[in-house]
N, C-alpha and C positions, 0 to 999 in steps of 0.2 A: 158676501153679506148683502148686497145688492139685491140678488135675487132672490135668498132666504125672504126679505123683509119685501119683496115683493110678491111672493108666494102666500106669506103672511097675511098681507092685502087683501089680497084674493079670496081668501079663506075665509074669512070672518064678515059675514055678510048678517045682514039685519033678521035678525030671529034664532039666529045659530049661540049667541048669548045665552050662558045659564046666568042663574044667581049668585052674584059675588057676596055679596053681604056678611057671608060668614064663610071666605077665600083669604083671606088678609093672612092669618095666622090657624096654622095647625098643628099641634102639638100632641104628643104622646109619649108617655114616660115610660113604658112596659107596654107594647103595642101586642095585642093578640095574635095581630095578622101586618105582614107587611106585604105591600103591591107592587108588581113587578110586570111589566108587559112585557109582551113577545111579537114581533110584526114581521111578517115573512109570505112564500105565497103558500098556500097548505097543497095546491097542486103540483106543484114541481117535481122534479127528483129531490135535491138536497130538501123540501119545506116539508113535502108529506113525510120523510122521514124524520125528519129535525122535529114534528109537531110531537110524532110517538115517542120521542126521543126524552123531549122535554117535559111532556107528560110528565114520563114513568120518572123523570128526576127529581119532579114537583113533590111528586105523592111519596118516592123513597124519603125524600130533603124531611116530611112532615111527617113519616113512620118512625122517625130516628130520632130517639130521647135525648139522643148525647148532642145534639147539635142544637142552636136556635132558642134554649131552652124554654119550648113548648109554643112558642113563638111559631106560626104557619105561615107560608109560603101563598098567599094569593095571585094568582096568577091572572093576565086578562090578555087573550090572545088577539091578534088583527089579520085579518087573509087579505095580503094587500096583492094589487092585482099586475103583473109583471109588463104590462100592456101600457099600464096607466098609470105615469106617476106622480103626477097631481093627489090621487087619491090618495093613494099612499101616506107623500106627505100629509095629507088633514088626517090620515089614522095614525102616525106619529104624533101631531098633536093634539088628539085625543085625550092621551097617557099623560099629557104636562096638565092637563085639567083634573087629572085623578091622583093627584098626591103619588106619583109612582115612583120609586127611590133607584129604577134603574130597568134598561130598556135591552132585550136580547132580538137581537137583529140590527138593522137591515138585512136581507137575504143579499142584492146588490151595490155593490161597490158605488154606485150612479146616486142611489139614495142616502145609502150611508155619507159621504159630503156632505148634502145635503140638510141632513137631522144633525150631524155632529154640529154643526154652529148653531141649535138650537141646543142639545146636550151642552155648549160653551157658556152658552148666555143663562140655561134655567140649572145649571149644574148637578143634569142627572146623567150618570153612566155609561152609555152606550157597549156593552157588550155584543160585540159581531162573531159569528162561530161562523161565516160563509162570503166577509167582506174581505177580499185578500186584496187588493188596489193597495202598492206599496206606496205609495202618495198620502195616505192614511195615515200617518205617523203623529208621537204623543207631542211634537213641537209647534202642529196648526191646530192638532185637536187633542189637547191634552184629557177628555172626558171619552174620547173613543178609542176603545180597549178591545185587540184583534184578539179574540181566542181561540185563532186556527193561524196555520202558516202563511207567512205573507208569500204573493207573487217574486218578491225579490229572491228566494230561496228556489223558487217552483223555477225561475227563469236561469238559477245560476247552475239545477240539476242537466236545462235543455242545454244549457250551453256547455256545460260538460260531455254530455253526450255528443256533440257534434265534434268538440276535440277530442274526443276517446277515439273518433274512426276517422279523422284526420279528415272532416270536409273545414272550406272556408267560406263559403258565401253561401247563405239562406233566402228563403223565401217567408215573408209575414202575413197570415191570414188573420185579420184580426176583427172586431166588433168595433163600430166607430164610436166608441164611449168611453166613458175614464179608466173603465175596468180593461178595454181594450187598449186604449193608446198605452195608458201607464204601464201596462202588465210591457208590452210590446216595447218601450222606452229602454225599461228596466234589460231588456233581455237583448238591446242592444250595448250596452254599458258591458253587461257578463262577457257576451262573445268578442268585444274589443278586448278585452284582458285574457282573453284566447286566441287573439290575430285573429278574429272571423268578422265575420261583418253581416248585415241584411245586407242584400241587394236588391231587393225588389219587396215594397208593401202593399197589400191589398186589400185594404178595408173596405167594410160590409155595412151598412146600416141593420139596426137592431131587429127589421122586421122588413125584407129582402124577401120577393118573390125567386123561381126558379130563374128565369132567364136573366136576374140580373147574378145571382150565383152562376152561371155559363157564361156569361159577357166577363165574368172579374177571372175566371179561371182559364177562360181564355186566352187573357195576355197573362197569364202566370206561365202557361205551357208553352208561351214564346220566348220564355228568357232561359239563360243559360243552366241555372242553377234547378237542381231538383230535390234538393230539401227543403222542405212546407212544413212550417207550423202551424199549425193551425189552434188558434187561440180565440175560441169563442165558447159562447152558453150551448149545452148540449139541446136545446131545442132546436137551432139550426145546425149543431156539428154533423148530426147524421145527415142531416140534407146537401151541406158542402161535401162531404163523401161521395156521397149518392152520384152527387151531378161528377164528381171527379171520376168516378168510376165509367160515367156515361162517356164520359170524353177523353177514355183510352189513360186518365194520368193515375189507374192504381197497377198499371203495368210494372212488368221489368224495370229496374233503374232509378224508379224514382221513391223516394223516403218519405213519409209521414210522422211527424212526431205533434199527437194531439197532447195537449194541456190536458191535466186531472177531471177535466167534463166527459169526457170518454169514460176512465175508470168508473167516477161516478153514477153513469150512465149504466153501466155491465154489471155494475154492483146491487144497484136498485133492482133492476128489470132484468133478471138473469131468461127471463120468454122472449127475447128479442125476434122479428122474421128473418128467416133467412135470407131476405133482400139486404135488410140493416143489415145483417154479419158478413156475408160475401162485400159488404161495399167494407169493411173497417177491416179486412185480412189483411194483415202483415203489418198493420199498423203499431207505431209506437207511444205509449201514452205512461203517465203519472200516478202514483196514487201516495199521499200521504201516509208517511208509514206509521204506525203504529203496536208497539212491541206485545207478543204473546203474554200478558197478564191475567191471570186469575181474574180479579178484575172484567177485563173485557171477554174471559172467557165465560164467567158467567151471565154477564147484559149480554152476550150473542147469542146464550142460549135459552135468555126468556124471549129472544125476539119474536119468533113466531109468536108464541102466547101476546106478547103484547101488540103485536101488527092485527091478529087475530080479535081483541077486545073493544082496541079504540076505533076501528076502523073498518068500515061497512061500504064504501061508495068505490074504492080502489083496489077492493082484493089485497091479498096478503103481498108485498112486496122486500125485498132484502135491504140489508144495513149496508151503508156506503159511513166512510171517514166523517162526512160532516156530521152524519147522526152521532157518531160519537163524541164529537168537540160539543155537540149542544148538548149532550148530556151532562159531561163535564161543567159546561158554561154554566149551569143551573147548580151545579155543586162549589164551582171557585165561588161564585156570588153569595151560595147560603155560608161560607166559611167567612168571607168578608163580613157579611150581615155579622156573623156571631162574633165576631173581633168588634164589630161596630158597637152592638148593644153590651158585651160585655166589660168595655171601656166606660158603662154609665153614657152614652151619647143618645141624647133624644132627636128622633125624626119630627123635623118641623119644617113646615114650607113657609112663606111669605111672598107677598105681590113684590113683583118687581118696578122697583121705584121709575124705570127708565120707559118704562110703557106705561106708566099712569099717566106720566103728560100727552101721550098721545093717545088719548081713548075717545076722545070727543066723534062726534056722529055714532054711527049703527056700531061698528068692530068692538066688540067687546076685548078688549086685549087684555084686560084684569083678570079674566079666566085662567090666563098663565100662572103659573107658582112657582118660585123658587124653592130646590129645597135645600138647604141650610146649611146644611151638613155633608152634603154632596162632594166636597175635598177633601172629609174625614173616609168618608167611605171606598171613595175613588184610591184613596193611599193604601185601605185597607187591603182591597182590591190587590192592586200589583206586587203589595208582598206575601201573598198566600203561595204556600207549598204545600201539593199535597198530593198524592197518587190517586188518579182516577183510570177510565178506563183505556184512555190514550195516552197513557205512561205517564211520568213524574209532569207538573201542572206548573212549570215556575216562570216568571218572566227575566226578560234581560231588565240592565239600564234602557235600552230604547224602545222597551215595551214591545219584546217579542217573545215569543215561547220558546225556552231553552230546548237545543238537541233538535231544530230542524232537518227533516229527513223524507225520504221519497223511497216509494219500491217502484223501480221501473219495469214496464210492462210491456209485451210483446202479443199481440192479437194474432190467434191463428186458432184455426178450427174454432168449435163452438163456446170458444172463451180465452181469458187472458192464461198467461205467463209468465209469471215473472223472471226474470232475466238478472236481476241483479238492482243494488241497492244504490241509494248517494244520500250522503247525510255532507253537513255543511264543514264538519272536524276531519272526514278521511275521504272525501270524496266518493270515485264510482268502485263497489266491490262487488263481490259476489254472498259475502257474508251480514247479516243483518246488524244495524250499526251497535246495537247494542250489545250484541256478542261478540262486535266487532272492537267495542271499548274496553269488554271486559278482557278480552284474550289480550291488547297489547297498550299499553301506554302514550307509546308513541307512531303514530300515526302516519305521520309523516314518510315513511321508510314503505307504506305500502303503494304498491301499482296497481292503478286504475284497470280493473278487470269488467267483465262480463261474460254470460252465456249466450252460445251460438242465437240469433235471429234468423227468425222464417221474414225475407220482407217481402214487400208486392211482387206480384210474378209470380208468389211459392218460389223463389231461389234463396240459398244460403247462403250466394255470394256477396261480401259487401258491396252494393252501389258505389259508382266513382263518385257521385253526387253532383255530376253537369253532365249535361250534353251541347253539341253546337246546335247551335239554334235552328228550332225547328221550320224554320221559313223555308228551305230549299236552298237557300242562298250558297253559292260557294265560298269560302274566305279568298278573300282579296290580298294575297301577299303581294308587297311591293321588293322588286329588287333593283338596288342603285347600279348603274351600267357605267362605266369606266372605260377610257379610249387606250388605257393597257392595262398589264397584270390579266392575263386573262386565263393564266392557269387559276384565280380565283374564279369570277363570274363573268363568263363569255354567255352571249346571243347565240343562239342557232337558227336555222334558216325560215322554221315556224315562228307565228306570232307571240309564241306562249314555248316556246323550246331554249332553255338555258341549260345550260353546263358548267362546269370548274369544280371546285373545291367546295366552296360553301353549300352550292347548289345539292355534290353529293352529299355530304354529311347533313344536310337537312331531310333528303328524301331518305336517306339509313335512321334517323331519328322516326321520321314521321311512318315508317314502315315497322320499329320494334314498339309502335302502340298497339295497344289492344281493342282500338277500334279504327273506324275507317275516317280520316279527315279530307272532304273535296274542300278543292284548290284550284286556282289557277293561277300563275304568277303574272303580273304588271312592272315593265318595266317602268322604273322611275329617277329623275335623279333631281336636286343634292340628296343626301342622307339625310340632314339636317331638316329637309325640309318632308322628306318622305318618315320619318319621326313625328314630326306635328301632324301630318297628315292621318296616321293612326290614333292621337288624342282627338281630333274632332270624329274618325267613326270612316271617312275616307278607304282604310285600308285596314284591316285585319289581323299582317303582323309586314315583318320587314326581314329579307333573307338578303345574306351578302358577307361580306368583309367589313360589317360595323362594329367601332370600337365602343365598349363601354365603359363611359364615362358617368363621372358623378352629376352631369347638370344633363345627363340624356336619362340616364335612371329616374330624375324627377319625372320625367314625361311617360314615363314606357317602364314596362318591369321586362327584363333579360332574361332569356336562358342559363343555365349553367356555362360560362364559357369553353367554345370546343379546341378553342388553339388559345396560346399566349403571345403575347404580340408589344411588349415593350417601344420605347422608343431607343435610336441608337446613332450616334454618330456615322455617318461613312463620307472615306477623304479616301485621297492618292497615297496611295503607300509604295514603299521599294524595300526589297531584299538588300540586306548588311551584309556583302561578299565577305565569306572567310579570306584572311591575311595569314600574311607567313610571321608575325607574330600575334598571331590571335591568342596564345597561350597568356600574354600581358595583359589580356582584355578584365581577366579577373578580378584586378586591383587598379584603382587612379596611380598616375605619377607617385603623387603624395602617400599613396597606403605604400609603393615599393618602398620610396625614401625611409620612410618610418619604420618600414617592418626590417629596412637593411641596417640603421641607424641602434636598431636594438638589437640586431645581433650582436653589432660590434660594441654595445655598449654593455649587454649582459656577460660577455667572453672577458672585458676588461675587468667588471666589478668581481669575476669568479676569478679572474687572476691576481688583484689585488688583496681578495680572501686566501689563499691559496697558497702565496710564492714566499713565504716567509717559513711554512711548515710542510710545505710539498715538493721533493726534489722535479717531481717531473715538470713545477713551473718554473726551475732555476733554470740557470746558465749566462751564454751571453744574450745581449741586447737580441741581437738580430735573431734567434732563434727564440726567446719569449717571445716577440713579435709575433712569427709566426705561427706560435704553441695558443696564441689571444687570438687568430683569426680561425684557423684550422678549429678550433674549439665553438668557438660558437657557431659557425656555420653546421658543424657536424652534427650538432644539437636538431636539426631540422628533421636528420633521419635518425637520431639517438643513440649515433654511431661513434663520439667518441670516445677515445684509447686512454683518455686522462682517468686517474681515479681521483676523487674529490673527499679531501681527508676532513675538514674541517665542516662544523656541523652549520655554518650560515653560508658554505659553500653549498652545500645542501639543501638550503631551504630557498636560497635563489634559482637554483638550478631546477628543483620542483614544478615552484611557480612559472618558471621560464618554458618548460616544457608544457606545461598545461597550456599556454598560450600557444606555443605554435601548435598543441593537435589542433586548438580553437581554428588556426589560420589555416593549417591545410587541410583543414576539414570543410572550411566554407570555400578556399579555394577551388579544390577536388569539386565540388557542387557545382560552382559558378562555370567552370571551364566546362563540365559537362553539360548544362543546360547551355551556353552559349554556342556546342559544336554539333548537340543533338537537335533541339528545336530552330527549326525555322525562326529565323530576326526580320524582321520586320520592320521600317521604320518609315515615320509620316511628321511633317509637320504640324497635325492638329493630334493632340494626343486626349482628348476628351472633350466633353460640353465644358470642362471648366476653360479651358483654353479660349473654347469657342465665345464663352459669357465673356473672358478678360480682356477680346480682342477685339478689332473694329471692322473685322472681313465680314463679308456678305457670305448666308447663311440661304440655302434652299431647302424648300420642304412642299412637299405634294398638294398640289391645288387642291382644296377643300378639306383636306385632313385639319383634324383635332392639333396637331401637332402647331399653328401656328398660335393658337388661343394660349394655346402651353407654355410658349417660349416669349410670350409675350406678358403675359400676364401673373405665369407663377416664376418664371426665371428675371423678368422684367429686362428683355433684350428689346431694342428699339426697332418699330416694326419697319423702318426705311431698312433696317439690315437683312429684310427676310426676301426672299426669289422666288415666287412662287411657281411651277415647273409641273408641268403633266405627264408627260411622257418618258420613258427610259432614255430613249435617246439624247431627251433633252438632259436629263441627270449626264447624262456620260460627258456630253457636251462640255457643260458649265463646269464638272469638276475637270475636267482637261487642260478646259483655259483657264480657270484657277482668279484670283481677283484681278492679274493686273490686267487680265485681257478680256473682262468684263463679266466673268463666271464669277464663280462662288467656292472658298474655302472646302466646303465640308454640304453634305447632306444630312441632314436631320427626318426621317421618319421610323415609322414600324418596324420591327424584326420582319417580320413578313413580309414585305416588302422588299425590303432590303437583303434578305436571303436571294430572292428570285433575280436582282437585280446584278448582283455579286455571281452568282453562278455560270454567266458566259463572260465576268470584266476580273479578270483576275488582278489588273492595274489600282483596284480600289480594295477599300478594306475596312471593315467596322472597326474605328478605334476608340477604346475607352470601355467603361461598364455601359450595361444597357440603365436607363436612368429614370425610366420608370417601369411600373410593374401592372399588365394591362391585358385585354382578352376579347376576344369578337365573340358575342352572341346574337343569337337570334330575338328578334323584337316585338313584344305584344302589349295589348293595352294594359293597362295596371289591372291587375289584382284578376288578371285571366286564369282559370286553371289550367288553360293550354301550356303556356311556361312551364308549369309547375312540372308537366307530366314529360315534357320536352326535355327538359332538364334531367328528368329520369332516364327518358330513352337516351340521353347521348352518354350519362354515365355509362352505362352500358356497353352503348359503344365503345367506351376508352375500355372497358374492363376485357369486353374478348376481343379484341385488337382489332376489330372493325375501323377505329377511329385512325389507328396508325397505318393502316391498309391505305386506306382513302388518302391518309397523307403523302405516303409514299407515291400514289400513283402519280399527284399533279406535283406536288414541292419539291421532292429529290429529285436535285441536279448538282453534278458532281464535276463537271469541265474542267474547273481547277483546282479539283484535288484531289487527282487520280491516287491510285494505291500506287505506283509504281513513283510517282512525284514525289510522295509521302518515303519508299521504301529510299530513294536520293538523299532525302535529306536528314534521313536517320543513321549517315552511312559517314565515317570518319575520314577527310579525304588527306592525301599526306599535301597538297599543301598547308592545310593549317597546321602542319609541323614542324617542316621544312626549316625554319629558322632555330627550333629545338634542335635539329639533328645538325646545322653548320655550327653552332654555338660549342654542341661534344664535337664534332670531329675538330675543328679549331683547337678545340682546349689539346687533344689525344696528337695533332700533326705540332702544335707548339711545345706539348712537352717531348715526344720522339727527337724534335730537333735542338731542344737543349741537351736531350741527353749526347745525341749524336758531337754535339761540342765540347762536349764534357769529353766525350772517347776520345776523339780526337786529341784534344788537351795532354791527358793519360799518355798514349798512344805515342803522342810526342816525345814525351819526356823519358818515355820506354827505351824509344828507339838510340839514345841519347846512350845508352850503357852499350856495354859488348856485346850481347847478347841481339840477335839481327831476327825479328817474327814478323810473319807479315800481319797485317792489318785483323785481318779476318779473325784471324787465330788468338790475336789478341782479343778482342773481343767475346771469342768462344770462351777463353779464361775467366774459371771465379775470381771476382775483384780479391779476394784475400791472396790467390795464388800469385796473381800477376806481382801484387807488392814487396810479397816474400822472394820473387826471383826478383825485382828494381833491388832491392835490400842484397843479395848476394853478391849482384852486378859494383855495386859500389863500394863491398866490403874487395874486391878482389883491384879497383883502382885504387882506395887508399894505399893498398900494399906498396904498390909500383910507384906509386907517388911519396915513399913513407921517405924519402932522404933529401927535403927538402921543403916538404909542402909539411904543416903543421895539419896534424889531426883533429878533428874537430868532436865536438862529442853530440852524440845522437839525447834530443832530448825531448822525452816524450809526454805528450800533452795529456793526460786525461781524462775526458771529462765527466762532467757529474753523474751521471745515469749509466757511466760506464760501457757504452753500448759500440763505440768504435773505438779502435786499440791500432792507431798507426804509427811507426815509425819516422822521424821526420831527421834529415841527412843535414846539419846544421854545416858541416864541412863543407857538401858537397854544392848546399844551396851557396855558397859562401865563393 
């Protein structure tokens, strides 16, 4: 406001004063003619056509009975001058001295600002059909009313297109004025919400000789990125061309995407030279779209006639988009006008009360007019609907034209192409938006399409959209040197000659690009600090054994990681010798007790079911005994002989069986994984031991790992060793705490594999505890990473990456195949005590039986009848008793005159199953 009312100042000088006298009040009830100005430059592109534009809309508005009723359109034009915009402004306020009920233009964004806080203060209209400056909005300047598509739309099509082909960083060529910065502002906002970013801005003053266009495109060509927008007025866009073309940047590789001044431009002047067309090949530019209507097909085909009537000093020139929104603009306004008057509203101006007290001296400020009714109209204004020649006419709530949309266009040969569409509801297609809303509903569901592009170069291939910077310079890799581990990253004898692991799988990456990257590497070390060194510009990128962490990610963006590399406990371990009753290991004490406690305790409860209604559990004492153990044990293998009559005999015996398949199914398991796998045993059995315990903890000088264990595990850092070398590892876990070592080791799997592959004595115990990966390191938001990361997929995918592994990381010293094929092999001592256990049982009962014979055998001999040993034995036991039984019937005889006879009395029992004689006499 400062400056408006400064400008004002300025204006108003002694003699520039009309007559106010009869200024105060103007009134008209049924006005003939209503006044409307137009201020624009009549030379331009968009002005000379917008003048014919607006004409022929004047004179249709005032041939047309049905509108305004009869009511004329007076119009009063201003050629303001794009050079000068002082002038300008005093021909805007021109129009606030001529009672004018609303003002079409500014052609620029720079002046449009400007006038709109004078349109705020005298409350006339401002219709802009070419001010697109998204900073324009109805909240600072509720009387400036954009009736063409804002920049915010134009910048959210460029930044679609830059995600449609997956570049991330751009280049900004822009005009150092409101139209430029804001348009530019805007279209870094878009491409954040597409992950892209400018990287480099390069504004231009409005009126910029040749060499300082060479001095700004100069350092454009030195950065890495080669996507240029270029966002300026087309009086200087062909000449920023021009000069890019002189200086090698419409080559191969590099992208052009001009703002809608280009189309403009090709629209208007379809005679271009062929200097202008060779510099703008392959370029990509905007054009406001605007739907095939009847309508527009007829105003396109009086154009000639009408470029041909009004217009004598320019030659006949073509219709570009702005000519059509100013067409329209003269038609939304005469519909407003006819809602205004036919609501009874009379056009009346009056002085504005706030410049009468300041009128004193020369500046006649009274000249100003308010006019009245100016918030009647202005509402009128924004809710008009109507079809003109640039499709349906309606605005939003925030005062923008519904259905913003763009044809994008591709420069090759002697004119555009369109390539495809983007409207603000479906994004980028190939179908135009409106046959694109009528075919589908929902919108959503489609993918961002386009047709092939010719770009700079004439090639069809997409640009990557970087290059390394064109200075000569080689990149500066840093790699961290290490006094072991050197199957990763080992020195060789040159200043610049590295080897290992990381070194090859970088040079395999950096060779499946598709272009060429010079390099040379610098050794460096810490890591930590060759990290910062790549954020201030030092080095390039970082190649090695670096792990990526979350507080190294803020500084640096990573590669795809090419190994995984956890962290992992490793301690002294020793092999569990198999015992000769290893078979016990199955079960604790207590699981035998238990499991033996229930046989004997299920054989009871099925005998207590059972022995009431089941002869096989009668008899005597000592043989139920036996009938209640032999039963339940039998049960183990399902082999008892008993049959079980009663139905809760049944239903114990069920359950009881389901339970031992349970035990010797998990036993069966246990003994087999305890005789097949390798046992192992350590006194630290994980980090958690390590956290609960107070032994000292070593872990690799300068590694990640100590921040780790300090900070997220919270172990106290006097318990940590810090240790460089392998030997020193082997050392300290040898001597162990009480001889001044260390418990356990704590670093990398990688590390720790290589470490482990000649000390078979140690051993990773526990899970790995975190989850973690070495890449390769570059400045933030490099596309080098991006593409790095592509190439080493690759590598994993056709086993280049596991080739490379193989060569330097497999070592296998302790754990040969034939090691492996020992410990897979069932040895009979861990049987040994099974096998004494049966023959014990098979030599203890042979020799009761053998007592038993003997017993028999005795009591044989004891009759007349004289056999030897052997032969007794050879005897079925039924036989032998039947000759004992004959032997003794043939002594009673001989004893019958004296000895009382005794009588044989025979026992037998329940099951009926032995049937012996018993000599009552004889025993007697």
């Amino acid at each position: 406001m400062n400056m408006f009312w400064l400008l004002v100042s300025m204006l108003f000088y002694h003699g520039l004063c009309i007559s106010t006298s009869n200024t105060s009040v103007h009134v008209s009830t049924i006005p003939n003619f209503v006044k409307i100005g137009a201020i624009f430059s009549f030379n331009s592109s968009i002005g000379k056509v917008a003048k014919v534009a607006i004409e022929a809309a004047i004179k249709d508005v005032n041939d047309d009975p049905t509108i305004l009723n009869k009511t004329m359109l007076k119009l009063a034009l201003q050629d303001s001058k794009l050079d000068n915009e002082f002038l300008e402004i005093v021909k805007a306020l021109r129009f606030m001295e001529n009672d004018t009920v609303a003002i079409l233009g500014p052609q620029r964004s720079v002046m449009a600002h400007i006038i709109s806080h004078i349109a705020n203060e005298l409350r006339v209209p401002i219709l802009s059909f070419a001010a697109t400056d998204p900073t324009l909005n109805s909240l600072q300047f509720p009387y400036f009313v954009r009736t063409t598509q804002s920049d915010l739309f134009k910048m959210a099509a460029v930044a679609e297109i830059v995600a449609y082909y997956e570049w991330r960083d751009v280049i900004a060529i822009y005009i150092d004025d409101d139209h430029g910065r804001n348009g530019i502002a805007a279209l870094g906002d878009m491409l954040a919400e597409k992950r892209c970013k400018i990287s480099h801005k390069a504004p231009m003053k409005p009126n910029l000789d040749r060499d300082e266009i060479n001095n700004a495109l100069v350092k454009v060509a030195l950065m890495e990125s080669r996507i240029i927008i270029l966002h300026v007025y087309d009086s200087s866009g062909v000449e920023v061309l021009d000069a890019a073309r002189g200086l090698q940047m419409m080559r191969n590789g590099y992208v052009w995407i001009a703002t809608d001044w280009l189309s403009t431009l090709l629209d208007t002047d379809s005679s271009l030279s062929s200097s202008v067309m060779d510099s703008i090949q392959g370029v990509l530019t905007l054009r406001m779209y605007t739907p095939e209507t009847n309508l527009k097909k007829k105003f396109v085909a009086r154009w000639s006639n009408l470029t041909a009537a009004g217009n004598t000093d320019s030659g006949l020139f073509g219709l570009n988009t702005y000519g059509l929104y100013a067409y329209d603009t003269v038609w939304l306004l005469a519909h407003a006008l006819d809602t205004f008057l036919s609501q009874g509203k009379n056009i009346t101006f009056s002085n504005d009360t706030g410049l009468s007290h300041i009128s004193e001296g020369n500046l006649c400020f009274n000249a100003l007019s308010v006019f009245d009714e100016g918030s009647v109209l202005l509402d009128n204004i924004l809710k008009v609907s109507m079809s003109g020649v640039t499709g349906q006419v309606k605005f939003t709530p925030d005062g923008n034209l519904i259905h913003p949309s763009y044809e994008v266009i591709n420069v090759i040969g002697t004119g555009p192409r369109t390539i495809g569409y983007w409207s603000n509801s479906s994004g980028l297609s190939v179908v135009p938006p409106d046959k694109l809303n009528a075919q589908a509903n929902d919108s959503s569901s489609i993918h961002p399409s386009l047709y092939g592009v010719i770009w700079p170069g004439q090639t069809t291939q997409k640009p990557r959209g970087w290059e390394l910077s064109s200075n000569g310079r080689q990149l500066r890799v840093g790699v961290p040197i290490r006094d072991s581990f050197h199957e990763l990253v080992s020195r060789g004898e040159g200043p610049d000659m590295f080897g290992g692991y990381c070194i090859d799988v970088f040079n395999a990456a950096k060779d499946a690009l598709p272009y060429l990257v010079p390099y040379k590497f610098v050794p460096f070390t810490p890591v930590q600090d060759l990290l910062h060194k790549i954020t201030t510009g030092d080095f390039d990128a970082a190649v090695g054994d670096i792990t990526i962490t979350t507080d190294r990610t803020k500084m640096v963006d990573f590669t795809q990681p090419y190994i995984e590399s956890g962290l992992v406990v490793v301690a002294p371990v020793w092999k569990l010798n198999s015992s000769a009753w290893a078979f016990l290991r199955p079960f604790t004490p207590l699981m035998w007790c238990v499991t033996g406690i229930s046989f004997l305790l299920v054989g009871a409860v099925v005998w207590i079911l059972e022995r009431r209604t089941n002869d096989e559990f009668r008899g005597p004492p000592r043989k139920q005994f036996f009938t209640i153990i032999c039963f339940s044990f039998s049960t183990l293998v399902s082999s008892h002989r008993e049959t079980i009559a009663s139905t809760l005999g049944r239903l114990v015996l069920l359950i009881w069986l389901f339970v031992v398949l349970i035990l010797n199914s998990s036993y069966t398991a246990s003994l087999t994984s305890i005789l097949t796998v390798e046992q192992l045993s350590s006194s630290v059995k994980g980090i958690e031991s390590l956290i609960s315990n107070n032994d000292p903890i070593g872990y690799r000088r300068g590694s990640f790992a100590e921040n780790y264990l300090t900070v997220e595990l919270n172990i106290q850092k006097n318990r940590l060793v810090p240790l460089n070398s392998q030997n020193e590892y082997e050392k300290a876990l040898r001597d162990g705490p009480k001889k001044g070592g260390v418990a356990a080791m704590v670093d990398e799997r990688a590390y720790m594999d290589l470490f482990l592959s000649t000390r078979c004595e140690f051993g990773i115990v526990g899970q790995e505890f975190t989850k973690m990966g070495w890449g390769f390191a570059f400045p933030r938001d490099s596309p080098l990473a991006i593409d790095m990361s592509t190439a080493i997929l690759k590598l994993s995918e056709n086993g280049d990456l596991q080739r490379i592994h193989n060569k330097w990381l497999t070592r296998s010293a302790c754990n040969s195949e034939g090691a492996k094929q020992d410990v897979d092999r069932l040895h009979l001592k861990s049987f040994w005590g099974l096998f004494l256990l049966c023959g014990s049982v098979c030599f203890l009962a042979l020799l009761l039986y053998l007592i038993k014979m003997v017993h028999q055998y005795t009591r044989h001999s004891d009759g007349s009848s004289k056999k030897s040993f052997l032969s007794f034995v050879k005897d079925k036991e039924e036989d032998a008793d039947k000759m004992q039984e004959e032997c003794k019937s043939g002594a009673k005889r001989r004893q019958s005159e004296g000895v009382s006879t005794g009588r044989v009395h025979e026992d037998e029992t329940s099951n009926g199953s032995n049937n012996r004689a018993v000599y009552a006499g004889y025993e007697a």
